[in-house]
N, C-alpha and C positions, 0 to 999 in steps of 0.2 A: 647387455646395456642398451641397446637400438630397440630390442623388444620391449622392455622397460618403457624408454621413452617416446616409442609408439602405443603404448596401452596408456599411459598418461594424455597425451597429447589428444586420444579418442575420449579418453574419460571428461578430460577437459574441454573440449568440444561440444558434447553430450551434455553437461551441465551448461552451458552457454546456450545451447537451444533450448534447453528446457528452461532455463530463465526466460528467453523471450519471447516464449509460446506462452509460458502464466505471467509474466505483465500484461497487466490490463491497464493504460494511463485514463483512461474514462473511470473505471474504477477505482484507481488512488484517488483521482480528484475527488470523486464522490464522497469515498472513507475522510480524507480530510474535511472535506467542509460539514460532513455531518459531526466533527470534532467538533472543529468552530461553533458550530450553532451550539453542541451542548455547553462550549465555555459561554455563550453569549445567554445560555439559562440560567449557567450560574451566577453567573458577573449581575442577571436583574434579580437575583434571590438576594443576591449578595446585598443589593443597594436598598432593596425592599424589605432587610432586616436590620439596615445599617450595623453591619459586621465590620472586623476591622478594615482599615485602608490599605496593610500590607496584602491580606488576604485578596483584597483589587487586583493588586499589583503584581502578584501570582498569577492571577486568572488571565491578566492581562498581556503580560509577557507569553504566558503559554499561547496565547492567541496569536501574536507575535511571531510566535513560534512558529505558528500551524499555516499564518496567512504566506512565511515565508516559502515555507514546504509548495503552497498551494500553487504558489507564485514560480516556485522553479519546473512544479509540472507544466501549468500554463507556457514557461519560455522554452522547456521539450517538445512542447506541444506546438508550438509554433515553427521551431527547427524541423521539426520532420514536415510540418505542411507546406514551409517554406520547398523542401525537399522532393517534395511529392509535385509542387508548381513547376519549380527547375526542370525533372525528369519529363514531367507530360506538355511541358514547352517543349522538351527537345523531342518527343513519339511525335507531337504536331507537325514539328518541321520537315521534322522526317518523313511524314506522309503524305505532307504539301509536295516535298521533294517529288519522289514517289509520285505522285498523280501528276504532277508536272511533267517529268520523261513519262508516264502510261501517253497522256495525251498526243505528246511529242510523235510516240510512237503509233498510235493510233492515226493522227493525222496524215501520216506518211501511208498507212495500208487503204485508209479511206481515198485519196488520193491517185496509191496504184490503181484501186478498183476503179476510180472511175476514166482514169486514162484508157481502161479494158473492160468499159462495160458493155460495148456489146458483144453480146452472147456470140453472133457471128466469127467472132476473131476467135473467141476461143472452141470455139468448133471446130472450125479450120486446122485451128494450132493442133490439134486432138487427130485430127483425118488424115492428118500431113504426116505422122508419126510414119518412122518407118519399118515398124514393125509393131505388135500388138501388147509386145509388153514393155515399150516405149510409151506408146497411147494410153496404158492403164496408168502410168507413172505417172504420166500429166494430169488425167483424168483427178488420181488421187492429188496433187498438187494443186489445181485449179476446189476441189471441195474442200481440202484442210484450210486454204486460203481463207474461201468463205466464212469457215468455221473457225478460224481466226478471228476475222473480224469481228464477228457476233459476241467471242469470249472475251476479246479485246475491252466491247462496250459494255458489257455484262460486270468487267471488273473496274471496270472508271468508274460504275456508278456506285459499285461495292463503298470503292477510295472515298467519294464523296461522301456516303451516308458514315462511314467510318469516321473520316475531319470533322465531321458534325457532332457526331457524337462525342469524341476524345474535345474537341472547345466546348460542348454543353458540360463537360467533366471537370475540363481548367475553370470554368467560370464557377463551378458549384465549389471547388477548392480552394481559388481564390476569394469565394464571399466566406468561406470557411474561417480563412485567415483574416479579414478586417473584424470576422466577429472574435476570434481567438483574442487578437490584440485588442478592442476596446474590454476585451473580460479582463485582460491583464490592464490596463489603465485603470479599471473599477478598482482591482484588488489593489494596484500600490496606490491609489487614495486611500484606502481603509485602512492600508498598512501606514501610512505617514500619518492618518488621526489617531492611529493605535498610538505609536510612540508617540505623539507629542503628547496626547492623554495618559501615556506610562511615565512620562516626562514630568506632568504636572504633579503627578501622585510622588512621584520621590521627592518632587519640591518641598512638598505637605507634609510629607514623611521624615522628611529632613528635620523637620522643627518640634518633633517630639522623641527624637532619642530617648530621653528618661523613660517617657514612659511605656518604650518599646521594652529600652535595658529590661525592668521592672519586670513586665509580662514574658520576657523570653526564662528568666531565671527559674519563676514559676512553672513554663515550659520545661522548663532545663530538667527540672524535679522529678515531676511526675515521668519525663522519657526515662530517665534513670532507675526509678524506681519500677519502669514496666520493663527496663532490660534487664536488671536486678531479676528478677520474680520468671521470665524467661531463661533465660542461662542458668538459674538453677533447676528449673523444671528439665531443661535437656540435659544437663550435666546427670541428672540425679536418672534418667532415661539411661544415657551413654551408660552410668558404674555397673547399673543394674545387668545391664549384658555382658559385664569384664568380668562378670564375677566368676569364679570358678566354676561351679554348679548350674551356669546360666549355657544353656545349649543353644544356637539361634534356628529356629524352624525352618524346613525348606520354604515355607510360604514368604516367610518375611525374606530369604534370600530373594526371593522373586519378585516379591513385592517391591525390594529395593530396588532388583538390574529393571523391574518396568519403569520406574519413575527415573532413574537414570537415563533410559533410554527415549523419554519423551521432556529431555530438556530443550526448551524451546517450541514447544510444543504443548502445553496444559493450558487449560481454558483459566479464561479469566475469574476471578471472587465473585464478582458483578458482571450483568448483562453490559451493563452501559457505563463509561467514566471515565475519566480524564486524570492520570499520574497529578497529584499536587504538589506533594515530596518524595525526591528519589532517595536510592540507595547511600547511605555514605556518610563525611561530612563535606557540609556547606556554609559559605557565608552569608550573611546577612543579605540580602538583595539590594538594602537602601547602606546600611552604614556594614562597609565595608571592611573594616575593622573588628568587625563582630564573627564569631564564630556560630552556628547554630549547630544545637547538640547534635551527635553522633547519630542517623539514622538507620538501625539495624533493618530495616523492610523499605516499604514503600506505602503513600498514602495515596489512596484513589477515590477523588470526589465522585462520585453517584446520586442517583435519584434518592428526592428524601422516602426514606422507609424501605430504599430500593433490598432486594433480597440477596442474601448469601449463598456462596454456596461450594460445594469442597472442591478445590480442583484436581485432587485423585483418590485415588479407594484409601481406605485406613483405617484406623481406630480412633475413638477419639478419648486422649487419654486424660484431659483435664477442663474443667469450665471455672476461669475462676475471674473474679471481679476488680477492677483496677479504677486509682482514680483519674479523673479523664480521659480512660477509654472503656468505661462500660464494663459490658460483660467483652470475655475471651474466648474463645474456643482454640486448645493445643491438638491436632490432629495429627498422631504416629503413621509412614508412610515404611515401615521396616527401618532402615538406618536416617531417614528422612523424616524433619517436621515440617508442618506448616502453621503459622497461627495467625487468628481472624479474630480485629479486635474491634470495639467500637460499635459493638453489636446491643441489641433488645430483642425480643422474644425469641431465646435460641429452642432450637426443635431438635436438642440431638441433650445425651447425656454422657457421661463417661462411662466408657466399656461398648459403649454404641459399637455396630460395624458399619459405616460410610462408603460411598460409590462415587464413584466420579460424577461431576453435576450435582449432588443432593444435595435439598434446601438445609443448609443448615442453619437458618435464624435471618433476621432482617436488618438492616443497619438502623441503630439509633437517632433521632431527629433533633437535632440541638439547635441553639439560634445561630448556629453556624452554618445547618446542611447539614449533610449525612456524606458519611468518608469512614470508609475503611482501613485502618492500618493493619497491611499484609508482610508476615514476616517466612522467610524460609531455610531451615536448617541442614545441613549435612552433620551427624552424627553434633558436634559442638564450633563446626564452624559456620557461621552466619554467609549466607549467599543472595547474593541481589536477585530478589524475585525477577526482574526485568528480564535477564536471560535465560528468563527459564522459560516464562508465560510465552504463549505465542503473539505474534506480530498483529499488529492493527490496523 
């Protein structure tokens, strides 16, 4: 039991350094704000094609979203520099101390020396011995003296050029921190124009319910009709292996346990883009009363025409056409699908063999933008892409 909870206790340790050897907080900050700028591309596509007002309201809140994130690195970021001030206040003090008693104590040997500095006294003191290995005693006592003193001044000056350097270090850390905090005063003005601007759009949004109702139904349809036309495509996959005669390859066992084993871990559809709709169901944003339909994947706005691509080897076993989302690509990963919708000029055909990363077509350009709807399956259970893909 004791060995037990000593190989835990080291494993769990081990993972604790190794989290805080790969945070990089310069790095998140970066990854988020290049978030932001791409919502703030889309948010001027958005306005520059006059798209709908909800689809703002998305962007906007993700922004929201992102400015918060950005905001709680900045107040980490401030607590360790804060921390970092504390610490090298108190190495300062401590070596003000420190040189304080050096001097203290230097004063006192400068001082002996000069009550006995003539050479004559200690000569005498040396001649007077009364024997020779009394005189060498003093002899070495009267030169380590000297050589005291010398080391004595050699390390005061050490102290000094040290206090110098550890206040050139407070001062670079503390200008660290007033610029830390006016970064964090920028971001929550941005973040208080965001909401009161996410504020004014549900105001806006509030007085067209009808013909929100109206466009979501329509919505409503077509998801239905693309999760229809999916669940039979996998279903009709899954029988085909139950069947008695149906043998499963070692390849595809493998190909399974690999994509199993890199959950949380496969590269994204797209180079570049931002989640619009998650997994799941959700309500309405503005009229909360509203349900919006079932989301079996996830939507990820991208660059328009931005390019696709698989995120693991497979087959791909169907390209079939849906309405409002384009063309499809169904890609078999052994007990595993994946499907990419919303696509134009696909570069792959059914029976294709795919590799992880391959171009397989480019997102379509609507007067919306270009978005991806990314779907992922276990044999006939639907799985939230989100924890599979790797972290951003």
């Amino acid at each position: 039991m004791v060995k037990k909870f000593l190989t835990l206790l080291v494993l769990s340790l081990s993972l604790h350094i190794a989290s805080a050897q790969s945070y990089d907080p310069e790095q998140r900050k970066r990854e988020i704000e290049q978030e932001i700028a791409q919502l703030d591309k889309q948010l001027s596509l958005n306005k520059s094609k006059q798209q709908s007002g909800l689809k703002e309201l998305n962007l906007i809140k993700r922004k929201i979203t992102n400015r918060k994130r950005l905001l709680a690195e900045i107040e980490k970021e401030i607590k360790r520099i804060d921390e970092q001030i504390v610490k090298k206040e108190s190495d300062v003090s401590a070596l003000i101390q420190d040189y304080s008693y050096l001097k203290r104590q230097y004063s006192k040997l400068i001082y002996t020396s000069y009550k006995n500095r003539d050479q004559k006294i200690w000569i005498s003191y040396i001649l007077a011995s009364e024997n020779l290995s009394q005189g060498y005693r003093r002899w070495i006592y009267f030169r380590d003296y000297a050589k005291a003193v010398r080391d004595k001044a050699k390390y005061i000056k050490e102290k000094e050029s040290q206090i110098r350097a550890e206040k050139d270090e407070l001062d670079k850390i503390r200008q660290k921190s007033l610029i830390t905090k006016e970064s964090r005063a920028k971001e929550t003005s941005k973040l208080e124009k965001e909401q009161k601007n996410a504020q004014t759009l549900v105001n806006q949004l509030s007085k067209k319910e009808k013909e929100y109702r109206n466009q979501l139904a329509d919505k409503r349809r077509e998801v239905e009709k693309l999760n229809r036309e999916i669940e039979r495509l996998v279903t009709a996959a899954v029988k085909e292996k139950s069947k008695p005669a149906y043998r499963e390859s070692p390849e595809d066992r493998i190909l399974s346990d690999k994509f199993e084993n890199n959950r949380g871990r496969l590269p994204w559809p797209v180079k570049r883009g931002e989640i619009s709709e998650r997994f799941g169901q959700h309500n309405h944003p503005v009229f909360k009363n509203i349900k919006l339909p079932f989301n079996n994947g996830i939507n990820i706005e991208s660059d328009n025409g931005a390019e696709v691509y698989c995120v693991f080897e497979g087959v791909v076993k169907q390209i079939l056409v849906m309405p409002g989302y384009n063309q499809c690509v169904l890609i078999q990963h052994g007990n595993y699908f994946t499907f990419y919708c919303k696509l134009d000029n696909v570069k792959v055909k059914a029976g294709d063999k795919v590799t992880t990363g391959q171009n397989i077509g480019r997102l379509a350009i609507t007067s919306e933008g270009s978005e991806i709807h990314f779907q992922l399956w276990r044999g006939t259970d639907k799985q939230n892409p989100e924890s599979w893909l790797s972290a951003r």
